[in-house]
PDB file with one MODEL, atoms N, CA, C and O in Angstrom:
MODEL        1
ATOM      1  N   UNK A   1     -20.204 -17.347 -23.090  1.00  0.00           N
ATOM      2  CA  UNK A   1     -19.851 -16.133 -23.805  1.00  0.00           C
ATOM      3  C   UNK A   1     -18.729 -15.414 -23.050  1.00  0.00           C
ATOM      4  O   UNK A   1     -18.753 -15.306 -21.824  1.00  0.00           O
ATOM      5  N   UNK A   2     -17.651 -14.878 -23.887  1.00  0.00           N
ATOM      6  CA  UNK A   2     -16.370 -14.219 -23.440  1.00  0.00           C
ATOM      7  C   UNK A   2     -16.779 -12.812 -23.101  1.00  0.00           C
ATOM      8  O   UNK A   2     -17.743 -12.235 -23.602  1.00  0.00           O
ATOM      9  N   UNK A   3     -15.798 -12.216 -22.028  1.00  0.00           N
ATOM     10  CA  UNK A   3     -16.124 -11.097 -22.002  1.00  0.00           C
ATOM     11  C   UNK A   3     -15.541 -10.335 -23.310  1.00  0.00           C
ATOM     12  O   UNK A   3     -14.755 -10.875 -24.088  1.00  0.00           O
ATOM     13  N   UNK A   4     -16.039  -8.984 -23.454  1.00  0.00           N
ATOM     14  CA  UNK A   4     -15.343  -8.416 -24.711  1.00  0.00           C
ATOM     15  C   UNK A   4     -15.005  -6.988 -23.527  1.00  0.00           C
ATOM     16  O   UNK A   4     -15.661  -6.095 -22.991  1.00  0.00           O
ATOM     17  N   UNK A   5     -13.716  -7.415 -23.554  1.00  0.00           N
ATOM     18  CA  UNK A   5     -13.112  -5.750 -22.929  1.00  0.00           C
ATOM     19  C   UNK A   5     -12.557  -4.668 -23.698  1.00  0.00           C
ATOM     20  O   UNK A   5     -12.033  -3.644 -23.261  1.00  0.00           O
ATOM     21  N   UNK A   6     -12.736  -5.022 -24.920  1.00  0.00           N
ATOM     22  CA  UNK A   6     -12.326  -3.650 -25.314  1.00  0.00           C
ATOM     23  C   UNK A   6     -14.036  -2.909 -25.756  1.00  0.00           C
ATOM     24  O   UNK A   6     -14.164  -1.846 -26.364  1.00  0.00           O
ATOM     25  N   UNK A   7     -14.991  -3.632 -25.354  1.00  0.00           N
ATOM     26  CA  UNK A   7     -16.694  -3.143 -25.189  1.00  0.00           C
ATOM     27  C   UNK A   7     -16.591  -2.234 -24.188  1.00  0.00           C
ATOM     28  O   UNK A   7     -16.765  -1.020 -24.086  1.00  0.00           O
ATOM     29  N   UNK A   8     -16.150  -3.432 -23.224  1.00  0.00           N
ATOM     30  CA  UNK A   8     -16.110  -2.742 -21.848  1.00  0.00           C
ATOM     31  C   UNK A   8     -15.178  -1.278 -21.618  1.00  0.00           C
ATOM     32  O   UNK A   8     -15.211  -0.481 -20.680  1.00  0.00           O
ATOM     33  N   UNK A   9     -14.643  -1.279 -22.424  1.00  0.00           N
ATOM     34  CA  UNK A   9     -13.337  -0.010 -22.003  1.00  0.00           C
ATOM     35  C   UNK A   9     -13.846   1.341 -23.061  1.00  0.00           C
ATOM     36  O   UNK A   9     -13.581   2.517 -22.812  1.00  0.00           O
ATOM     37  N   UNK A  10     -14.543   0.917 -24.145  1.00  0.00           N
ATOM     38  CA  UNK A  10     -15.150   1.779 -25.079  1.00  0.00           C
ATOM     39  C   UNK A  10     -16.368   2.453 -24.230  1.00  0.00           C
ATOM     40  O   UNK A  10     -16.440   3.681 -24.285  1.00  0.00           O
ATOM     41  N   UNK A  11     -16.961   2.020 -23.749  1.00  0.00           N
ATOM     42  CA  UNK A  11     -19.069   2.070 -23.224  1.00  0.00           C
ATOM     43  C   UNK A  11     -18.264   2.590 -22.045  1.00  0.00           C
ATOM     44  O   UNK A  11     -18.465   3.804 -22.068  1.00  0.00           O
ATOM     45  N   UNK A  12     -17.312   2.261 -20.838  1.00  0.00           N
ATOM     46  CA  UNK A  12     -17.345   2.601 -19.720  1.00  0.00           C
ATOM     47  C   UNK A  12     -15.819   3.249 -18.954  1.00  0.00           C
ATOM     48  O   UNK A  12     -15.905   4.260 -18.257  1.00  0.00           O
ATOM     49  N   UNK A  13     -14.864   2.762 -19.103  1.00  0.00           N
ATOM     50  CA  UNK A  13     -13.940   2.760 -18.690  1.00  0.00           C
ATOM     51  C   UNK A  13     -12.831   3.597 -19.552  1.00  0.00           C
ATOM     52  O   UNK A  13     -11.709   3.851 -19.116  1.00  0.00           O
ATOM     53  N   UNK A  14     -13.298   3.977 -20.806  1.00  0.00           N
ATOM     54  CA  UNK A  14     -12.772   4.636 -21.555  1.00  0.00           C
ATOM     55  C   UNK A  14     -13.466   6.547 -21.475  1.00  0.00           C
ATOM     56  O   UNK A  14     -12.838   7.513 -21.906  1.00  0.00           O
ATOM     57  N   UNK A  15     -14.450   6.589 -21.006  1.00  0.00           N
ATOM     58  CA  UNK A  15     -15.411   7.943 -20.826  1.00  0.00           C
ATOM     59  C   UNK A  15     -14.383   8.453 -20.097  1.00  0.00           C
ATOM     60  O   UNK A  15     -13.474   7.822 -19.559  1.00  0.00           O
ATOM     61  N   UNK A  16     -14.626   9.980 -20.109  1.00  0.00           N
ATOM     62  CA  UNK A  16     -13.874  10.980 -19.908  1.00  0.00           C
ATOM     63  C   UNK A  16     -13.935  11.310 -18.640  1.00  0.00           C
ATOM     64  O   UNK A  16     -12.940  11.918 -18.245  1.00  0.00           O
ATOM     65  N   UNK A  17     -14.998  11.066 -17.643  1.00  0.00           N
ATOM     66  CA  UNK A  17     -15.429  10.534 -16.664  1.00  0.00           C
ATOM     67  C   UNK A  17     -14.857   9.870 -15.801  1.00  0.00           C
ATOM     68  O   UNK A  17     -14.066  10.234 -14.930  1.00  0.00           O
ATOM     69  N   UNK A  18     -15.245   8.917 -16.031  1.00  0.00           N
ATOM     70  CA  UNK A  18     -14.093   7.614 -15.701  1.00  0.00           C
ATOM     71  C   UNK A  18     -12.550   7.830 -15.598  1.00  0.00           C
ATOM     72  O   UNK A  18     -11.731   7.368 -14.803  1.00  0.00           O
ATOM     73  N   UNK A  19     -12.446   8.497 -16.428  1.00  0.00           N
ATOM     74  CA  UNK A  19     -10.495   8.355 -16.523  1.00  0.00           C
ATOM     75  C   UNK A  19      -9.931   9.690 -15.401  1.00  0.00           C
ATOM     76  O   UNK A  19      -8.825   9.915 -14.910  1.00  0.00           O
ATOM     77  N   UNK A  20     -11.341  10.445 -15.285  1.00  0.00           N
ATOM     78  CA  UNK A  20     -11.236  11.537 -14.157  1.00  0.00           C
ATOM     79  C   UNK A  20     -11.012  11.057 -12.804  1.00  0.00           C
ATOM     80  O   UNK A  20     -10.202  11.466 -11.973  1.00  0.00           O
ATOM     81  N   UNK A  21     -11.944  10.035 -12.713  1.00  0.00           N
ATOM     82  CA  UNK A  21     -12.306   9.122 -11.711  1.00  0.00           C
ATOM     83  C   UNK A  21     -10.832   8.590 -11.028  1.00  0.00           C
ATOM     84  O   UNK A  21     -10.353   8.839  -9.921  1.00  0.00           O
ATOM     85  N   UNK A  22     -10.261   7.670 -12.264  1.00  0.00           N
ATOM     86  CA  UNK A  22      -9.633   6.709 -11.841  1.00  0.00           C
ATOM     87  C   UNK A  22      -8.193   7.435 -11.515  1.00  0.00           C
ATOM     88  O   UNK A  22      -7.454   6.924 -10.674  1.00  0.00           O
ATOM     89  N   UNK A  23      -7.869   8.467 -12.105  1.00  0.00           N
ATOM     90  CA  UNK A  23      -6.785   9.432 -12.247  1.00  0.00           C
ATOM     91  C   UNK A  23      -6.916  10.114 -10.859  1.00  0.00           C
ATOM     92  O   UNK A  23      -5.839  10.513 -10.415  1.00  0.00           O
ATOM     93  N   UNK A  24      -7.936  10.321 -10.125  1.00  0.00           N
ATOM     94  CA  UNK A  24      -7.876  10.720  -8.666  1.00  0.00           C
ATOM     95  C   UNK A  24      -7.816   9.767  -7.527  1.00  0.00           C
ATOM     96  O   UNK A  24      -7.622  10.103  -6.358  1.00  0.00           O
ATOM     97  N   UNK A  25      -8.012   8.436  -7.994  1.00  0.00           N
ATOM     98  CA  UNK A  25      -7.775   7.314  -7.139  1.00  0.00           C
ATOM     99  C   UNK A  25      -6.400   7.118  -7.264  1.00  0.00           C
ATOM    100  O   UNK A  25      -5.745   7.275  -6.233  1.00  0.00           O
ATOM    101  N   UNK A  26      -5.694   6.753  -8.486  1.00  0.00           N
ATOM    102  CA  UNK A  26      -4.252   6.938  -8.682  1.00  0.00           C
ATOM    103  C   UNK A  26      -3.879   7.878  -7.246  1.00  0.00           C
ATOM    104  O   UNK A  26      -3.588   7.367  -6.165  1.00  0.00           O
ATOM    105  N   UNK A  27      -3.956   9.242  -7.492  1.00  0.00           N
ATOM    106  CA  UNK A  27      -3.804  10.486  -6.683  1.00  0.00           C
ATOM    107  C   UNK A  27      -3.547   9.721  -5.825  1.00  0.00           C
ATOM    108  O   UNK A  27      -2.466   9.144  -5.713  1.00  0.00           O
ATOM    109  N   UNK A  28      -4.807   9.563  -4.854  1.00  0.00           N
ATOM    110  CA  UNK A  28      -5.049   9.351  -3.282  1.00  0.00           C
ATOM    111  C   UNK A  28      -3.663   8.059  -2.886  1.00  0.00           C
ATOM    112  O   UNK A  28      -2.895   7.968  -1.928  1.00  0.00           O
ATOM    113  N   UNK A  29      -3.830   7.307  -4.008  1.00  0.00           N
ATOM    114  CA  UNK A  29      -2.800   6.435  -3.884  1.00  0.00           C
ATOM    115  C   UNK A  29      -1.303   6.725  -3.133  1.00  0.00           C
ATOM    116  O   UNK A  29      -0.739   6.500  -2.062  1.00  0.00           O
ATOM    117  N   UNK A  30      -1.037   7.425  -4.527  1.00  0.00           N
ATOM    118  CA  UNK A  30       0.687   8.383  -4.507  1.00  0.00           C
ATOM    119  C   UNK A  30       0.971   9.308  -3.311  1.00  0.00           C
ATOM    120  O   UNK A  30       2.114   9.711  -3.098  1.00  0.00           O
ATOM    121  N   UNK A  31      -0.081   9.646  -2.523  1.00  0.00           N
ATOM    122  CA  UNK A  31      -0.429  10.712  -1.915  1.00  0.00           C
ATOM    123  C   UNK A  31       0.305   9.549  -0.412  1.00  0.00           C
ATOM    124  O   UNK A  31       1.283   9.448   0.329  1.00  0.00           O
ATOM    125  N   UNK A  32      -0.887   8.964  -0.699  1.00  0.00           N
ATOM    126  CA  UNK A  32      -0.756   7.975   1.004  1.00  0.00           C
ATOM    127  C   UNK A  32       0.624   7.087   0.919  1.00  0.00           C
ATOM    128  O   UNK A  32       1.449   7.020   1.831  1.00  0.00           O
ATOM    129  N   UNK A  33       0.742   6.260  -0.648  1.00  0.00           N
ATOM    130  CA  UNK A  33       2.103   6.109  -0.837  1.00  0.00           C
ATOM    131  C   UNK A  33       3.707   7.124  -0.009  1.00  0.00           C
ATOM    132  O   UNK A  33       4.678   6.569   0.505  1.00  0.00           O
ATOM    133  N   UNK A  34       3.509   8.573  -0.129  1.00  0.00           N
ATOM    134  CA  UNK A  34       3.861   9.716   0.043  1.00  0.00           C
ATOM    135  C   UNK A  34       4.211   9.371   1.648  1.00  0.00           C
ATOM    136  O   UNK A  34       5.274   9.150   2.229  1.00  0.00           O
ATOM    137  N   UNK A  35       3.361   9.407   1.915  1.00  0.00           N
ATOM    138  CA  UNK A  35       3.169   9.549   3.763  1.00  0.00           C
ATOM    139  C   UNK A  35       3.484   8.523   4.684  1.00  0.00           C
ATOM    140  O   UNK A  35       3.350   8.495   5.907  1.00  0.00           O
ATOM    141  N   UNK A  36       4.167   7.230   3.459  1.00  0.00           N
ATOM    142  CA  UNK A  36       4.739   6.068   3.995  1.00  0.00           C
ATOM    143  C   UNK A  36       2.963   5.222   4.841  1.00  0.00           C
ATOM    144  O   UNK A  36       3.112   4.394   5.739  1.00  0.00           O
ATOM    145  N   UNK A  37       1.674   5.567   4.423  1.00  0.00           N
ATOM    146  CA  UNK A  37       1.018   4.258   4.589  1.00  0.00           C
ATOM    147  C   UNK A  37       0.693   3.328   4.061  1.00  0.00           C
ATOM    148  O   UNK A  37      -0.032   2.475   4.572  1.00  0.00           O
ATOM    149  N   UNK A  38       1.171   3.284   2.882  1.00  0.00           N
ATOM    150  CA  UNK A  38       0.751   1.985   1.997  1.00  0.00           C
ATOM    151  C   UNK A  38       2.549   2.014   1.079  1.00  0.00           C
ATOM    152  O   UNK A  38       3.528   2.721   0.842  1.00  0.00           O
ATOM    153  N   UNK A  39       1.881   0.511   0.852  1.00  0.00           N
ATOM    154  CA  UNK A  39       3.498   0.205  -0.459  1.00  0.00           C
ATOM    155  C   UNK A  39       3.013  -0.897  -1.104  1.00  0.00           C
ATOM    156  O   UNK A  39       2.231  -1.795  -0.789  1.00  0.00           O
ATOM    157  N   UNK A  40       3.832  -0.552  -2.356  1.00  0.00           N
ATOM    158  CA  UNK A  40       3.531  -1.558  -3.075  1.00  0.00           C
ATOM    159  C   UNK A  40       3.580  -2.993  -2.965  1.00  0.00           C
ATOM    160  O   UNK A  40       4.588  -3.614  -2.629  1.00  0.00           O
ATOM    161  N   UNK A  41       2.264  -3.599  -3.308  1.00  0.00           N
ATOM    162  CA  UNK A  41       1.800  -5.128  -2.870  1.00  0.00           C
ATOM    163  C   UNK A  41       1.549  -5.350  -1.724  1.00  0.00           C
ATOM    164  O   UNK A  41       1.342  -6.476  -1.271  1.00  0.00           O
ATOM    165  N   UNK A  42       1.528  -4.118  -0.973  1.00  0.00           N
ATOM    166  CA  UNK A  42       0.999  -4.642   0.551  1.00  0.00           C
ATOM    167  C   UNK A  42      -0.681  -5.169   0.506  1.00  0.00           C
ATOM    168  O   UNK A  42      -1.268  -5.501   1.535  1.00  0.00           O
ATOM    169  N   UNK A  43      -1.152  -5.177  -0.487  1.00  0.00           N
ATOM    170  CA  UNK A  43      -2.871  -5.452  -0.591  1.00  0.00           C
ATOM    171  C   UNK A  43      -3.591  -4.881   0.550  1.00  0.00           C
ATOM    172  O   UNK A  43      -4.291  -5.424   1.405  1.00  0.00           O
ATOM    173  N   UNK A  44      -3.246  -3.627   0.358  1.00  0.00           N
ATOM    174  CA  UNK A  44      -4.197  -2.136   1.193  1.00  0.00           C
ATOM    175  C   UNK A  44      -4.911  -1.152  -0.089  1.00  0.00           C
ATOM    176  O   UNK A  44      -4.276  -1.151  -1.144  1.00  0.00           O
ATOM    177  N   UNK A  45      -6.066  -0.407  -0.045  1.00  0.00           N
ATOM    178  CA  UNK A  45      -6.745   0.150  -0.658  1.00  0.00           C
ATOM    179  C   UNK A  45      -6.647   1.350   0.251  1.00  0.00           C
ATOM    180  O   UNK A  45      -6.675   1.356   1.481  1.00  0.00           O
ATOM    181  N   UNK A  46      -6.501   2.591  -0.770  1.00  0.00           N
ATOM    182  CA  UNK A  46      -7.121   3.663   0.036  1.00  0.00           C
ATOM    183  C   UNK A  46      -8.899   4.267  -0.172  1.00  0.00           C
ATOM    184  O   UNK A  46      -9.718   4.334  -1.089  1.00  0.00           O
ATOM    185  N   UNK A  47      -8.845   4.540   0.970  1.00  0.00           N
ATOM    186  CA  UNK A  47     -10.570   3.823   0.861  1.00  0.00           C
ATOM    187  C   UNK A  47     -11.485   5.752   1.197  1.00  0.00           C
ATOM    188  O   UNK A  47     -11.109   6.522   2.082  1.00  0.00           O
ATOM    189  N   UNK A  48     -12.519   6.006   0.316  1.00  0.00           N
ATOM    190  CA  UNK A  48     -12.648   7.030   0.506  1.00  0.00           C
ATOM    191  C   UNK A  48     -14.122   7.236   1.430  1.00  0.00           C
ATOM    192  O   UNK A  48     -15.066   6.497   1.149  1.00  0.00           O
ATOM    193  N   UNK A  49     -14.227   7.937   2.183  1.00  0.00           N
ATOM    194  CA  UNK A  49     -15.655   7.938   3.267  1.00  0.00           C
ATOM    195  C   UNK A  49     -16.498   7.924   2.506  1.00  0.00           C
ATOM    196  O   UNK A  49     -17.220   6.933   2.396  1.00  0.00           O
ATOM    197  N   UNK A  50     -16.672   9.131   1.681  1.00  0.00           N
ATOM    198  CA  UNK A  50     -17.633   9.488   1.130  1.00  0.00           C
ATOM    199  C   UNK A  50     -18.306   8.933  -0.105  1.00  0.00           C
ATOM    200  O   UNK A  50     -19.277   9.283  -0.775  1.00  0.00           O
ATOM    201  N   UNK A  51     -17.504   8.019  -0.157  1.00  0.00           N
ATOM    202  CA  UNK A  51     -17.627   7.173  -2.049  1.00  0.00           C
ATOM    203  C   UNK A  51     -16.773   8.611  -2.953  1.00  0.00           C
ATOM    204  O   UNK A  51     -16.389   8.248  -4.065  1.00  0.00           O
ATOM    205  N   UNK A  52     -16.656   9.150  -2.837  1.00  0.00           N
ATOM    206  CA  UNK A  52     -16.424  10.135  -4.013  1.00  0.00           C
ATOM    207  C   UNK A  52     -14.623  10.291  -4.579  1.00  0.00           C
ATOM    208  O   UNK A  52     -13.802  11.164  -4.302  1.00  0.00           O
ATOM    209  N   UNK A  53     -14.528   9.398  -5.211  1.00  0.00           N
ATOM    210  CA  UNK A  53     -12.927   9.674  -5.477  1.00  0.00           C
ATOM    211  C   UNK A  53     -12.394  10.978  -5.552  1.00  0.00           C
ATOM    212  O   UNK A  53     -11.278  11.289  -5.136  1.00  0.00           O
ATOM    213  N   UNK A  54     -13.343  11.869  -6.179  1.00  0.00           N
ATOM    214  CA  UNK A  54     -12.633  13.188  -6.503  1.00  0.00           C
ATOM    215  C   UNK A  54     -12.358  14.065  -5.149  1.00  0.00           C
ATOM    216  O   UNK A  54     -11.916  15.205  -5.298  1.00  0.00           O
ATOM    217  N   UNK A  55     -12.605  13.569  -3.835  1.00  0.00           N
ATOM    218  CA  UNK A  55     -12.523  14.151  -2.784  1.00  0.00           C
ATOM    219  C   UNK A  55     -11.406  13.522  -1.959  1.00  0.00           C
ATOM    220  O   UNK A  55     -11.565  12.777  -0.993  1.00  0.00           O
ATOM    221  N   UNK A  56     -10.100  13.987  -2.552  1.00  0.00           N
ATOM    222  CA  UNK A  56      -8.759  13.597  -1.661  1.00  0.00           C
ATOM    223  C   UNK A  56      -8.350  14.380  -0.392  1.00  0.00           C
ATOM    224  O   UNK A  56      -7.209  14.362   0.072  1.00  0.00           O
ATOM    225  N   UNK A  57      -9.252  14.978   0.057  1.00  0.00           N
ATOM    226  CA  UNK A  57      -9.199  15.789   1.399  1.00  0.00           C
ATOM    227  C   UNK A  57      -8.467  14.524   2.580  1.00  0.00           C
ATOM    228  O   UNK A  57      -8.631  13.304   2.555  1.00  0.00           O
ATOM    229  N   UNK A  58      -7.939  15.057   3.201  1.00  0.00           N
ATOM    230  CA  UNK A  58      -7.129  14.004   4.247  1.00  0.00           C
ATOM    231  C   UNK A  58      -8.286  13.680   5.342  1.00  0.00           C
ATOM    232  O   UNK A  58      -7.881  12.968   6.261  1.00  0.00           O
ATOM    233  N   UNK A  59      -9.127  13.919   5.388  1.00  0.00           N
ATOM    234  CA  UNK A  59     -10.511  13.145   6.359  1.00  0.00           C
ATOM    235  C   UNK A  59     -11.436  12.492   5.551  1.00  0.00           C
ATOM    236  O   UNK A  59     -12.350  11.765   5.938  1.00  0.00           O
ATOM    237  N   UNK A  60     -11.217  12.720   4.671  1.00  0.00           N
ATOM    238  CA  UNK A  60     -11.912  11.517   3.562  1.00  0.00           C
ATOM    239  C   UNK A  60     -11.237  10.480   3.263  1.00  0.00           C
ATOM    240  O   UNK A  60     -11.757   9.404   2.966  1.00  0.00           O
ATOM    241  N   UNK A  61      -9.723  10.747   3.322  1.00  0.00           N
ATOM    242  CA  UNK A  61      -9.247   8.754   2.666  1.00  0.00           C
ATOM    243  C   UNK A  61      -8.915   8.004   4.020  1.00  0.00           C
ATOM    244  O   UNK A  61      -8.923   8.751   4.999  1.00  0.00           O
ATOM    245  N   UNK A  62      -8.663   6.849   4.237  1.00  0.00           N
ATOM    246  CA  UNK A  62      -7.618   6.140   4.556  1.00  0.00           C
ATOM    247  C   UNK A  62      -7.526   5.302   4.386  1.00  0.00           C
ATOM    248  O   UNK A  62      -8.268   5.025   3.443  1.00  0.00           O
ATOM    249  N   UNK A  63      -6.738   4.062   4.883  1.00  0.00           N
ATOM    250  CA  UNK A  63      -6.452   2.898   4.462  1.00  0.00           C
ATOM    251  C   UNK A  63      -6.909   1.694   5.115  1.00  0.00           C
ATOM    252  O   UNK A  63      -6.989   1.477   6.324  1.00  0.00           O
ATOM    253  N   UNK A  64      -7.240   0.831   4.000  1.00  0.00           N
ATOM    254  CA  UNK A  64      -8.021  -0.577   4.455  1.00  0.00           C
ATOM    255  C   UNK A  64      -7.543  -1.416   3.863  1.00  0.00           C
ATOM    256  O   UNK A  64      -6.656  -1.098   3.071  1.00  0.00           O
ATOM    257  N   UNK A  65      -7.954  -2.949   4.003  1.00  0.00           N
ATOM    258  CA  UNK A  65      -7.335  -3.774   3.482  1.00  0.00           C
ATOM    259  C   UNK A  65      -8.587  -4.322   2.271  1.00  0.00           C
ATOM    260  O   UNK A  65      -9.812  -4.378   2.382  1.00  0.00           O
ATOM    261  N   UNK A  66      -7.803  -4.628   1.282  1.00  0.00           N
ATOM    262  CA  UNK A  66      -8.317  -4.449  -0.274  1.00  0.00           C
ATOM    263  C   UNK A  66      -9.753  -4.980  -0.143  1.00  0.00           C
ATOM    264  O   UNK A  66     -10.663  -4.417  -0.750  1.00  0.00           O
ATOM    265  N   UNK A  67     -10.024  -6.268   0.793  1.00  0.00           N
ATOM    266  CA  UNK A  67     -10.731  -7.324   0.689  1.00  0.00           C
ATOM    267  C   UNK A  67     -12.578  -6.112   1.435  1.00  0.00           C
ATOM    268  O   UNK A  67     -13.765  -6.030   1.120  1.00  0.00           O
ATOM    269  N   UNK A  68     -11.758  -5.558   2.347  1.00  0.00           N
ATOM    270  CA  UNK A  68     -13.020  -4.821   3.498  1.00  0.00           C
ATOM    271  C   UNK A  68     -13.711  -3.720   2.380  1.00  0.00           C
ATOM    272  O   UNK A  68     -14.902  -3.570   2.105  1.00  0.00           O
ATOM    273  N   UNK A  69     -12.369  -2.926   1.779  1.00  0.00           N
ATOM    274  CA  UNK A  69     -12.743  -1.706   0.855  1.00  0.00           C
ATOM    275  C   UNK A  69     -13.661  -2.459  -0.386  1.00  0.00           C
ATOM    276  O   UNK A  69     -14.481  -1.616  -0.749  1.00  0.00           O
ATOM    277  N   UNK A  70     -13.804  -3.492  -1.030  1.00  0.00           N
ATOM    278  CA  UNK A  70     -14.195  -3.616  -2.179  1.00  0.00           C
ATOM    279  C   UNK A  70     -15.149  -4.597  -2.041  1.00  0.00           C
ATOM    280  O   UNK A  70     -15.278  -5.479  -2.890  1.00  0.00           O
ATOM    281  N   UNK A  71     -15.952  -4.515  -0.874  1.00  0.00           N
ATOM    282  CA  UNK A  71     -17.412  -5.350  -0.293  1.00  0.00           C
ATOM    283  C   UNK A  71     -18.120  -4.347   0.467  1.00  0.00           C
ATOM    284  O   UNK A  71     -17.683  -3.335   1.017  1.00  0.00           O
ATOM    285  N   UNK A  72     -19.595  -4.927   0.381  1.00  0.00           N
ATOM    286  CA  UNK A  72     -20.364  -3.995   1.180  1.00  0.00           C
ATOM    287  C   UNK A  72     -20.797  -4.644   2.613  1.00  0.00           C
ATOM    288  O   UNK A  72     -20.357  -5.779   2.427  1.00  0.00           O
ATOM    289  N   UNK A  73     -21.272  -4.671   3.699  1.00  0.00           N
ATOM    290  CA  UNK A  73     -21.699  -5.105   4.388  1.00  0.00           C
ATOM    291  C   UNK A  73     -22.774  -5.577   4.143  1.00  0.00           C
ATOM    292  O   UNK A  73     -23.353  -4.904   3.290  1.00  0.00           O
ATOM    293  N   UNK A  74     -23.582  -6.800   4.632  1.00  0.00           N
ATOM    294  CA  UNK A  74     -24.773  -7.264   4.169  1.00  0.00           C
ATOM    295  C   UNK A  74     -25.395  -7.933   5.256  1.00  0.00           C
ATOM    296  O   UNK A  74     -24.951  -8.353   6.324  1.00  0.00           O
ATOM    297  N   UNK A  75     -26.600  -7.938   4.706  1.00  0.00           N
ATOM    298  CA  UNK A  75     -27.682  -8.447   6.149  1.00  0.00           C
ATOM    299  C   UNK A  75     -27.950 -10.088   6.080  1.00  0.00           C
ATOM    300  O   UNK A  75     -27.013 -10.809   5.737  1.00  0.00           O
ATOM    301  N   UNK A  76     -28.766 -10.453   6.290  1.00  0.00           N
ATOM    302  CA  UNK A  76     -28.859 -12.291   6.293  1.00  0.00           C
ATOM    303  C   UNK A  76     -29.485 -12.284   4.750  1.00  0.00           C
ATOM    304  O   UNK A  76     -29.098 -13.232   4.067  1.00  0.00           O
ATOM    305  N   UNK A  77     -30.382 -11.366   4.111  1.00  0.00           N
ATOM    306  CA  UNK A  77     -30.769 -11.834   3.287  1.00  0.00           C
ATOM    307  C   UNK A  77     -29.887 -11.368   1.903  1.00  0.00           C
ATOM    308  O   UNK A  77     -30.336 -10.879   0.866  1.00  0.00           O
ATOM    309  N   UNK A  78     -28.302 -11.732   2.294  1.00  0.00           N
ATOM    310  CA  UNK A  78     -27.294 -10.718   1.364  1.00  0.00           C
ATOM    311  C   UNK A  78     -27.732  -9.910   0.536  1.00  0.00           C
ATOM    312  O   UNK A  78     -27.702 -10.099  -0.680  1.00  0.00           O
ATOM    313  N   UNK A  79     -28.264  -8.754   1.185  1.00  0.00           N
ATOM    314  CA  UNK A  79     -28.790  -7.481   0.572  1.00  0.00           C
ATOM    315  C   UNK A  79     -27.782  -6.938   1.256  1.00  0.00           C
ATOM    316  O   UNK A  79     -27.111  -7.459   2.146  1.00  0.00           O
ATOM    317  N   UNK A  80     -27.666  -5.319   0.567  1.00  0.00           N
ATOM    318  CA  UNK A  80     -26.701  -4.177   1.123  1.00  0.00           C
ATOM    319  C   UNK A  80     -27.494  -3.238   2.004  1.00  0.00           C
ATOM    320  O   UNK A  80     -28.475  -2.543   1.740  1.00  0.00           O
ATOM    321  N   UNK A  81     -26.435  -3.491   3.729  1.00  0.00           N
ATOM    322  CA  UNK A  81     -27.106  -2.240   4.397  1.00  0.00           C
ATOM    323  C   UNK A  81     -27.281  -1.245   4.135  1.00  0.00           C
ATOM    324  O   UNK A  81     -27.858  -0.493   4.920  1.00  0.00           O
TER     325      UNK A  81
ENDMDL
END
């Protein structure tokens, strides 16, 4: 079975929510872009402490590499610490 993304973008990614969300990650982006630490295609994430995108405070972001930011750490029985 195919995915259906325009399901996916209706139910989740389309909420008003979400586009709040993703519109402050943009931010943090342009921001650190700004400050000369990231560029385009360097495959760096700006990575926020707190989980909370909407918190672009400068002790909440910085930068990681895409692969570290978008995994969790895990124990032997790949569960999340």
């Amino acid at each position: 079975m195919a995915r259906n993304y325009r399901q996916e973008y209706d139910r989740y990614q389309g909420t008003a929510e979400q586009k709040k969300r993703r519109a402050m990650r943009n931010k943090a982006r342009r921001q650190a872009m700004k400050k000369g630490q990231v560029r385009k295609g360097d495959g760096k994430d700006v990575h926020h402490k707190d989980g909370n995108p909407m918190n672009n405070k400068a002790g909440n972001t910085y930068v990681r590499s895409a692969s570290s930011n978008r995994s969790f750490p895990r124990n032997k029985k790949a569960q999340k610490r």
